[in-house]
C-alpha positions as CSV (number, residue, x, y, z in Angstrom):
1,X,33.1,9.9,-7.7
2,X,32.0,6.6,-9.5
3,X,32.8,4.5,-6.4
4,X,30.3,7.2,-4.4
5,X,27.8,6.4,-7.6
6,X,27.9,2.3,-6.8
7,X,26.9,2.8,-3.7
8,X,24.3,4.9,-3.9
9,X,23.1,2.4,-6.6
10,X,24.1,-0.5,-4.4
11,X,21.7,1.6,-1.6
12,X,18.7,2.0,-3.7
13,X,19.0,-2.1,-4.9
14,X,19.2,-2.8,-1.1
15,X,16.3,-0.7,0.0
16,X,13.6,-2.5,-3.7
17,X,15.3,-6.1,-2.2
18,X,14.1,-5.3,1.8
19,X,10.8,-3.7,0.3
20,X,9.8,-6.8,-1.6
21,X,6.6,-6.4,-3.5
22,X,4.4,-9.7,-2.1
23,X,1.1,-9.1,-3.4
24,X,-0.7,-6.0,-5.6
25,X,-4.6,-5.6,-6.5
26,X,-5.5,-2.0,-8.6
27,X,-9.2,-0.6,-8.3
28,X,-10.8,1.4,-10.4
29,X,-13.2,4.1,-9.5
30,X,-14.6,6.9,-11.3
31,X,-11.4,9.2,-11.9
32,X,-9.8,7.1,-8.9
33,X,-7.5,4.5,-8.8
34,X,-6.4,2.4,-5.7
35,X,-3.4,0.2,-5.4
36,X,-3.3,-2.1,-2.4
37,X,0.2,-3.5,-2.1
38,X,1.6,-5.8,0.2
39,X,4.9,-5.8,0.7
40,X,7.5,-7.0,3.1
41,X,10.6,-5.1,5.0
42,X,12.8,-5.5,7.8
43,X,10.2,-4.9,10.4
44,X,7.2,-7.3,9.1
45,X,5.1,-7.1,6.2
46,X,2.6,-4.0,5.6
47,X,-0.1,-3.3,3.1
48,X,0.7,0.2,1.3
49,X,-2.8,1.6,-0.2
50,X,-2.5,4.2,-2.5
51,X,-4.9,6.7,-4.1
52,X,-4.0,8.4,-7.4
53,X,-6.7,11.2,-8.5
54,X,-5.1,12.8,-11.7
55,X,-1.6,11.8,-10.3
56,X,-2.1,13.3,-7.1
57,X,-0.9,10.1,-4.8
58,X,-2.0,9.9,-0.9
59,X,-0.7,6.7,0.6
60,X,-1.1,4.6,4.2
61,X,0.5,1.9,5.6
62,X,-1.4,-0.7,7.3
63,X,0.6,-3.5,9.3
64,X,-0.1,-6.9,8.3
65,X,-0.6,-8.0,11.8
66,X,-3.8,-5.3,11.9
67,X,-5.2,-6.2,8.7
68,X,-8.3,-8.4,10.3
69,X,-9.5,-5.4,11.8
70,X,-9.4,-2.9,9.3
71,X,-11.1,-4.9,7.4
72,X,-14.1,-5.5,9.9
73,X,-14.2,-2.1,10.3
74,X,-14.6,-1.6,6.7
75,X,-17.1,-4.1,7.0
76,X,-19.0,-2.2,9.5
77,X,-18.5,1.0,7.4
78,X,-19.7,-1.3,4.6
79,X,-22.9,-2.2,6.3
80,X,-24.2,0.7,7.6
81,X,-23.4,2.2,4.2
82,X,-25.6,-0.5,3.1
83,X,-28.4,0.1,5.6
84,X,-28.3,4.0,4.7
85,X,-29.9,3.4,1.7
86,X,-33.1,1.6,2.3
């Protein structure tokens, strides 16, 4: 039993070391908070963006390697958002 208990600690201490925490920016907004994460697995490096209302999480992931255009599309957004109000 204690030798199935290391490795499912060993497991878990694998899986925070091949989900390294890169880079992390917290927003607040209203009752809203965003984290933006970046982190960086096995497959490449991804930007986790989480937002907790009252401790109700809803998370995506957004590849690294996409990141320059979701941004300009929240630029766009941005802009006509912008625009709207005039």
């Amino acid at each position: 039993m204690v030798s199935v208990i290391k490795l499912i600690i060993k497991k878990k201490e694998e899986k925070v070391q091949n989900n390294d925490l890169l880079h992390t920016e917290k927003i607040l907004a209203d009752r809203k908070i965003f984290f933006l994460d970046l982190k960086q697995n096995a497959r490449g490096k991804v930007v986790k963006i989480t937002e907790d209302v009252s401790g109700n999480r809803d998370t995506i992931m957004v590849p690294a390697d996409i990141l320059g255009d979701f941004i300009a599309a929240l630029t766009d957004i941005k802009e006509t958002a912008d625009s709207a109000g005039e």
